[in-house]
Each structure stands twice: as C-alpha cells, then as structure tokens.
C-alpha positions as CSV (number, residue, x, y, z in Angstrom):
1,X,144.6,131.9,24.6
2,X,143.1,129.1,26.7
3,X,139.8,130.3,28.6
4,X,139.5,129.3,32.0
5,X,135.8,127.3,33.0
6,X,134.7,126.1,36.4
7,X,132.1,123.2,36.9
8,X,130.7,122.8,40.3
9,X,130.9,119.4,41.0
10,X,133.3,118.3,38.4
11,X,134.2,114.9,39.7
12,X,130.6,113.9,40.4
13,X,128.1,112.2,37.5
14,X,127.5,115.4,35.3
15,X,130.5,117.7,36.1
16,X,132.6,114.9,35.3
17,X,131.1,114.6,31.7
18,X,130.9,118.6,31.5
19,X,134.6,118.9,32.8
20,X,136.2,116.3,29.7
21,X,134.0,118.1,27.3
22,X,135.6,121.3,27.6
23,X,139.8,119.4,29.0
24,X,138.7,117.5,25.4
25,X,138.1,121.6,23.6
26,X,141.3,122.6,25.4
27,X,140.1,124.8,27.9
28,X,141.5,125.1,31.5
29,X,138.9,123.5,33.6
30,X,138.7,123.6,37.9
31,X,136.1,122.8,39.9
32,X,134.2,124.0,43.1
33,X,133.0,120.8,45.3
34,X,132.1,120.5,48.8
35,X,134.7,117.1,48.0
36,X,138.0,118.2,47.9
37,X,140.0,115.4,48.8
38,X,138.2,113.1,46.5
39,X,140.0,111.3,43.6
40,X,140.6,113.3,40.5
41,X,139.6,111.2,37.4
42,X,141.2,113.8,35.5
43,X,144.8,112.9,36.8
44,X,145.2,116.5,38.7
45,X,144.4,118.3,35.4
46,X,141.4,119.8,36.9
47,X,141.9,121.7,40.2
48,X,139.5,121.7,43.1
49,X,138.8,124.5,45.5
50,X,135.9,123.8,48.1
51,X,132.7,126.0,47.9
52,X,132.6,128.5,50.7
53,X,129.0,128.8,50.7
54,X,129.6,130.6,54.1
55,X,131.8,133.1,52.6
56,X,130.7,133.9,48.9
57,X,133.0,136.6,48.6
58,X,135.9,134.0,49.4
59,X,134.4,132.1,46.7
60,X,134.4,135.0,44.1
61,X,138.2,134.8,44.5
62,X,138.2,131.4,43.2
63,X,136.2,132.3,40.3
64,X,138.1,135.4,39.0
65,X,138.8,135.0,35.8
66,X,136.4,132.0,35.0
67,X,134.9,132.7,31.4
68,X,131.9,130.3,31.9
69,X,130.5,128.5,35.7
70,X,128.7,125.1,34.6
71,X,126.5,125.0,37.5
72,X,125.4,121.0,38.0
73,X,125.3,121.8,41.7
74,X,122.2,120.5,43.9
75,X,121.0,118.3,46.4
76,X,118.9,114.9,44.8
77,X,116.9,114.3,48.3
78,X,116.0,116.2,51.5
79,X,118.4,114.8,54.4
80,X,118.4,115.7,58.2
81,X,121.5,118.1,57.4
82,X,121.0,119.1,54.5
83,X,117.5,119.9,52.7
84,X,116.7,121.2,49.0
85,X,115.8,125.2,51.0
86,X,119.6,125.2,52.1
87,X,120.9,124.4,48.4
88,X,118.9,127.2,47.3
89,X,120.1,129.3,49.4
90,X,124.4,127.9,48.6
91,X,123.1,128.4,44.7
92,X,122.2,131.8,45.5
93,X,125.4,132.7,47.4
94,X,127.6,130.9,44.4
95,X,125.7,133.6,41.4
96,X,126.2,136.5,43.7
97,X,129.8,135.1,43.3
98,X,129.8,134.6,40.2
99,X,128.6,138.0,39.4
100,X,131.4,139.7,42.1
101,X,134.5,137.4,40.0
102,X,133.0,139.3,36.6
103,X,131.7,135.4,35.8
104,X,130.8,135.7,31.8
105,X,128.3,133.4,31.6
106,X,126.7,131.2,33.8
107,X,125.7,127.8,32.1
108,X,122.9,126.5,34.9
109,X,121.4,122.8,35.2
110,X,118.0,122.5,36.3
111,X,115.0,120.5,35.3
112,X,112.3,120.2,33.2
113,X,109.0,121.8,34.2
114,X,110.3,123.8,37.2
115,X,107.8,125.4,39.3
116,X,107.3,128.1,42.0
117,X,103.8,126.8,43.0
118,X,105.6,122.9,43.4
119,X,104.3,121.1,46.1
120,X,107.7,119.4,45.7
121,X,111.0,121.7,47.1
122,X,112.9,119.5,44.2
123,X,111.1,121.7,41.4
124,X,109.9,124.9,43.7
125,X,113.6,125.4,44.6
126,X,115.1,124.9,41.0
127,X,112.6,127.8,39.6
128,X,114.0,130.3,42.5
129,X,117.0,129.5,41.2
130,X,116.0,130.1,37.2
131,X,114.4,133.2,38.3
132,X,117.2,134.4,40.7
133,X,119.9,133.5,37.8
134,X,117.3,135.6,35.0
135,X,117.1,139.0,37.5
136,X,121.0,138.7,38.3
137,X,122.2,140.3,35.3
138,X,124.7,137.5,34.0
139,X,124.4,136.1,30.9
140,X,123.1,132.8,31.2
141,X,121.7,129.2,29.8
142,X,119.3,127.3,31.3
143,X,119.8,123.5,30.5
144,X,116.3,121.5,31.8
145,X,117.1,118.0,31.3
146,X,113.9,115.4,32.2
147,X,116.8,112.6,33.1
148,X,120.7,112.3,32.4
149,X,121.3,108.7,31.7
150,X,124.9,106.7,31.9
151,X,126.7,104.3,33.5
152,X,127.0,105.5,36.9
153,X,123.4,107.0,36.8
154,X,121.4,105.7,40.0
155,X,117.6,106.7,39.1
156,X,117.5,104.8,35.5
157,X,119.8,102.1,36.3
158,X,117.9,101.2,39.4
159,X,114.5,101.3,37.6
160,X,116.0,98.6,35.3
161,X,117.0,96.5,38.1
162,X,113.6,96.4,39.6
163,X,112.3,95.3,36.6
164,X,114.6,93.0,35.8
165,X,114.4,91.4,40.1
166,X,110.3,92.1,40.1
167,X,108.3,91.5,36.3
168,X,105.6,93.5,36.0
169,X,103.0,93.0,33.3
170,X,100.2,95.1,32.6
C-alpha cells in the first residue's frame, strides 16, 4: 500500500529534493505552500493545497491521512510583512494540525545550534519550534543542518561569487 507524505514547501530548494526522494521510494507525495499556482517540477504528480495558517483546523483536513509531514517551512530574513515571530507562530498552528489529522511523524528542519537565549530571532524561533514539536506528543525527527548546498542554493553560491568578483587574501 502506498503511504501518503506531505512536504511543506515541496516545490521550493529543499522540499523539492525531499518530495523526489520519497515520488523516487514510491510514495504519494503533496505539498502545503503558501505558492499554489506555482509550476510543478513534478509534472502534477505532487498536489498542492495552500497553508491555512489562519485556519489550522482547515489545514488538518488536508493532512488526514499523511503518514509523515517533512516540515522545511520557514522564513530566511525578517521582512516588513512577514518576520521570523509570525513563522513561529504558522509552524505552531501547522503541528497543532498535524497532531488534529493523526500526523504519524513529523520529520522537522531546523538548524544547527538553535537557541532560546539567541539574540538572533533566526535561531531563538527555530528552538520554540524544537521544543514546541518535543512537548506536542508526535513522534518526531529533528534534522539540524549548518548549510544545504546545490545548484539553486543562494547563501553558498553567492559567497563563491564574491570571491570570485572581490579576491581576498589573508
């Protein structure tokens, strides 16, 4: 029997990878995004159903019956709409969610060395989230990656191009 997954942000940089992974292991794969309309790299074989952060029971019917929720959601940098404290607050509303839809597992992307005591919302936020996630009863993996590197990575490749447009030498 084919288990059904969801990856929030499936046809962004590390969903994307996440969702072939488990198309590749033959599982049924959809995806919660605030980017419905956006083009499906995966030729329609992954479904997308928008968040309802508003509304988290609305988004507990869209996860019914997921076995695993590979969470890759976040925001990178504080904007004027959106800040790292209102991501926090969506992650929380998409457990509580998860929990409600009888979620499995929840599968969580952080970072390393996360924090409450930051001084920087990035890692202060991601440790409410770990400790949320370890007091909500799911089962649950914590992935805390230092950097994810690939072709359509900004940080790393940017890094390289500075380097490459402005030598430094020590």
């Amino acid at each position: 029997m084919t288990e059904l997954h969801a990856v929030t942000g499936a046809f962004g940089y590390s969903g994307k990878y996440i969702a072939q992974r488990l198309l590749a292991a033959g599982h049924e794969v959809i995806t919660l995004t605030n980017s419905v309309n956006r083009v499906n790299p995966f030729g329609g074989r992954v479904k997308a159903f928008p968040f309802h952060f508003d509304d988290w029971q609305k988004m507990a019917e869209t996860l019914r019956g997921v076995k695993v929720l590979y969470n890759t959601y976040w925001v990178r940098f504080n904007h004027e709409m959106f800040q790292h404290e209102t991501a926090v607050n969506n992650t929380l509303a998409l457990f509580k969610a998860a929990q409600a839809a009888g979620v499995e597992r929840v599968v969580h992307v952080s970072i390393t060395n996360p924090t409450l005591d930051s001084p920087l919302e990035y890692f202060s936020g991601k440790a409410q989230l770990e400790q949320a996630l370890i007091a909500s009863g799911l089962s649950y993996a914590i992935l805390r990656p230092t950097v994810l590197f690939g072709k359509e990575d900004i940080l790393i490749n940017n890094i390289a191009w500075m380097l490459r447009t402005f030598p430094v030498f020590g």
